[in-house]
C-alpha positions in Angstrom: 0.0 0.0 0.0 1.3 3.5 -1.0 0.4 6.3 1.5 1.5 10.1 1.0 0.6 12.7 3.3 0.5 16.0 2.1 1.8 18.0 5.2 2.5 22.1 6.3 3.9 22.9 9.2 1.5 24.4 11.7 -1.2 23.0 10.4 -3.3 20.7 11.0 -1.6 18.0 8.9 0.2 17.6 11.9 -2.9 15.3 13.0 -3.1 12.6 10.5 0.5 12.7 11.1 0.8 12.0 14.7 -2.2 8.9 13.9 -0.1 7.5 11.1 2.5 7.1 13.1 0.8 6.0 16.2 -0.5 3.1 13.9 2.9 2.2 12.8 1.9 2.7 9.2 4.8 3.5 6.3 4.2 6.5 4.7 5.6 9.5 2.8 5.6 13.3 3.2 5.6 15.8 0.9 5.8 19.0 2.5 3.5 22.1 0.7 5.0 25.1 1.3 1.8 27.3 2.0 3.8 30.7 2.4 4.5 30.3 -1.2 1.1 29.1 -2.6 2.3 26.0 -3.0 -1.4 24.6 -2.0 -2.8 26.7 -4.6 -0.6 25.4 -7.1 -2.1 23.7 -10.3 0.0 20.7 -9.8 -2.1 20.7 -6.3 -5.4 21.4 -7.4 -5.3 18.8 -9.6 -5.5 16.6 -6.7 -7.2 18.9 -4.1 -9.0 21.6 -5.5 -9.9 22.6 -1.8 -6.1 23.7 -1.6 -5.8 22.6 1.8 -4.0 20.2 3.6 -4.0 17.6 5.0 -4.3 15.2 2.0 -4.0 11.8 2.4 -3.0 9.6 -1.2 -4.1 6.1 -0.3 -2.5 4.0 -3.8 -3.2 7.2 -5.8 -6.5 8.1 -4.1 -7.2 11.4 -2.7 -8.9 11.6 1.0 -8.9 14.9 2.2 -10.6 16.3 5.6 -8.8 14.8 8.7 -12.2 13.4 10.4 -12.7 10.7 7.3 -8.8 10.9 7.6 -8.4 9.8 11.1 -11.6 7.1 10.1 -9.2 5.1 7.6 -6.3 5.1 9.6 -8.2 3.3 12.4 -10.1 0.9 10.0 -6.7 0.1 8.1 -4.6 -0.2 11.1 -7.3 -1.4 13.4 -4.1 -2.6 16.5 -3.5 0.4 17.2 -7.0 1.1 18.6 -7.0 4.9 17.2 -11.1 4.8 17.7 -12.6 3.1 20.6 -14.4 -0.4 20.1 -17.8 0.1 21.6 -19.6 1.8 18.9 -21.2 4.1 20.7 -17.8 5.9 21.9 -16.6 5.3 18.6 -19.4 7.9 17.6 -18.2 10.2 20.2 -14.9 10.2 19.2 -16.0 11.4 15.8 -18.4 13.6 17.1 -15.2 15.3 19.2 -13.1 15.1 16.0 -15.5 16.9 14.0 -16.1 19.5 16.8 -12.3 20.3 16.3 -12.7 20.7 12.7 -15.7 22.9 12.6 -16.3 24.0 16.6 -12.6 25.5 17.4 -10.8 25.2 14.4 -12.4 27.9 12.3 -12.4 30.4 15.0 -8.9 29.9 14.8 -8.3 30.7 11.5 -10.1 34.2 12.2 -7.5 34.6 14.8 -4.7 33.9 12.0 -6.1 35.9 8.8 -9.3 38.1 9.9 -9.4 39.8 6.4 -10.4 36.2 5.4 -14.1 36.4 7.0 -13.9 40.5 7.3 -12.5 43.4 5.0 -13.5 46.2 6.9 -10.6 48.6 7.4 -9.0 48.3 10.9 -11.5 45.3 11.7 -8.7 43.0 12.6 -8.6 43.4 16.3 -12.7 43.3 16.5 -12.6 39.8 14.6 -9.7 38.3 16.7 -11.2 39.4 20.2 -14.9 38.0 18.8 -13.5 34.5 17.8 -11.7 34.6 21.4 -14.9 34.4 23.4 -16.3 31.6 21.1 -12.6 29.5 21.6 -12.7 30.0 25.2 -16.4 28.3 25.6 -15.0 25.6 23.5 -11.7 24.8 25.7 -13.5 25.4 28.8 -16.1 22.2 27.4 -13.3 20.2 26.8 -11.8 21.2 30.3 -14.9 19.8 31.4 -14.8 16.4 29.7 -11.1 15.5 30.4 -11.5 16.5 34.1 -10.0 13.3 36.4 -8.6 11.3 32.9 -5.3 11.6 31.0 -7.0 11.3 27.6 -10.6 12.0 25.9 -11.5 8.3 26.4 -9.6 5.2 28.7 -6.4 5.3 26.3 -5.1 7.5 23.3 -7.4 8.0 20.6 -7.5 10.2 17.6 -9.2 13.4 19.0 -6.4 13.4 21.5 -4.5 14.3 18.6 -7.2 16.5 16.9 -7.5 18.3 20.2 -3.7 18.6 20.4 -3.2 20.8 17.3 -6.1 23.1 18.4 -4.5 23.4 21.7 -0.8 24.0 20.5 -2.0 26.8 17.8 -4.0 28.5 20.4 -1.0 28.8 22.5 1.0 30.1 19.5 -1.4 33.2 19.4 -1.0 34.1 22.9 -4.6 32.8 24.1 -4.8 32.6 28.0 -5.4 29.0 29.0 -3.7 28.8 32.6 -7.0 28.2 34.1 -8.0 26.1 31.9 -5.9 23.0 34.0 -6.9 19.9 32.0 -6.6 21.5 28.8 -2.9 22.1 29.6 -1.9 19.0 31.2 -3.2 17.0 28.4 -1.3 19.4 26.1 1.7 18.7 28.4 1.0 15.0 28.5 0.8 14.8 24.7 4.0 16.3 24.2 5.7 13.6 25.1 3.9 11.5 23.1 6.7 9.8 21.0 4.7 10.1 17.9 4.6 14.1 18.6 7.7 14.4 19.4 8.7 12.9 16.1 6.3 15.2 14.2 7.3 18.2 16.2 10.9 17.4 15.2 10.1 17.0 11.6 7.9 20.4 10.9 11.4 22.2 12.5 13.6 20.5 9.8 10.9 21.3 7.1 10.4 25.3 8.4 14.5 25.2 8.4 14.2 23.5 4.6 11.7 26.5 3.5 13.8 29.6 5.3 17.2 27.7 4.0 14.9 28.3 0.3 13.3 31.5 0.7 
């Protein structure tokens, strides 16, 4: 089986890269350098015309979105347990994995690139304190849910992951989540995660690779 993962660092390719290798699987990456429009290439659009990553090539097949991402890896590499079993928490974990995708993660894009949702003149600062509020009711429900537990369910599962990223780029614009105590210990505890470590290691040597090129 031939698996590529088309992967930018920061984003949130950094999931289906943390799964992948949680499940032991052999893959590729090919890095798309997204400072240079490299996801709005045409080469790139031929395959994802959503010019996004991540995108998983499964044997030449595109699979894009990491919720049906995360929903092969577990199905292909079913040992490593990346869903839960009982079906009705296996439900829950996508429910939580599609929360990440469409609950937190678009409030942090407006946080990153308000002139994407707003061209007002000197709007900016309105749209990134508005998509706070919303981020902050979001973390403080999942501060909720992992209260007494290491991880989202009994062991490691793919939101863990999911929820990582959303965690680690809300840190990287400043947000406040000190009180938010089981947010940031599973942030801590994931970090040494050996499959983030490796990931974490890898998008430094690919942002090196893209300023060594700039």
């Amino acid at each position: 089986m031939d698996i590529v993962l088309y992967y930018a660092p920061i984003a949130c390719s950094l999931v289906p890269y943390v799964t992948l290798t949680e499940a032991g699987a052999t893959f590729e990456v090919r890095p798309i350098n997204m400072r240079k429009g490299q996801h709005k290439s045409a080469e790139y659009l031929k395959i994802n015309p959503k010019h996004k990553v991540p995108l998983l090539m499964v044997d030449g097949k595109p699979l894009s979105e990491n919720v049906a991402i995360q929903q092969w890896v577990n199905r292909t590499f079913p040992q490593a347990k990346l869903l839960p079993a009982d079906p009705w928490l296996e439900l829950e974990a996508i429910s939580l994995m599609s929360w990440c995708s469409s609950g937190i993660h678009p409030f942090l894009s407006r946080i990153n690139a308000p002139a994407n949702v707003c061209n007002v003149p000197d709007s900016a600062d309105s749209v990134r304190e508005l998509a706070r509020g919303p981020l902050m009711e979001n973390f403080k429900i999942a501060d909720d849910r992992l209260a007494g537990r290491d991880y989202f369910f009994e062991d490691f599962t793919a939101p863990d992951a999911h929820f990582f990223w959303c965690v680690r780029r809300a840190l990287q614009f400043d947000l406040d989540l000190s009180g938010l105590t089981n947010c940031t210990a599973h942030f801590e505890r994931m970090t040494w995660r050996p499959s983030v470590q490796k990931v974490l290691a890898f998008e430094k040597s690919i942002q090196d690779e893209f300023a060594t090129a700039a």
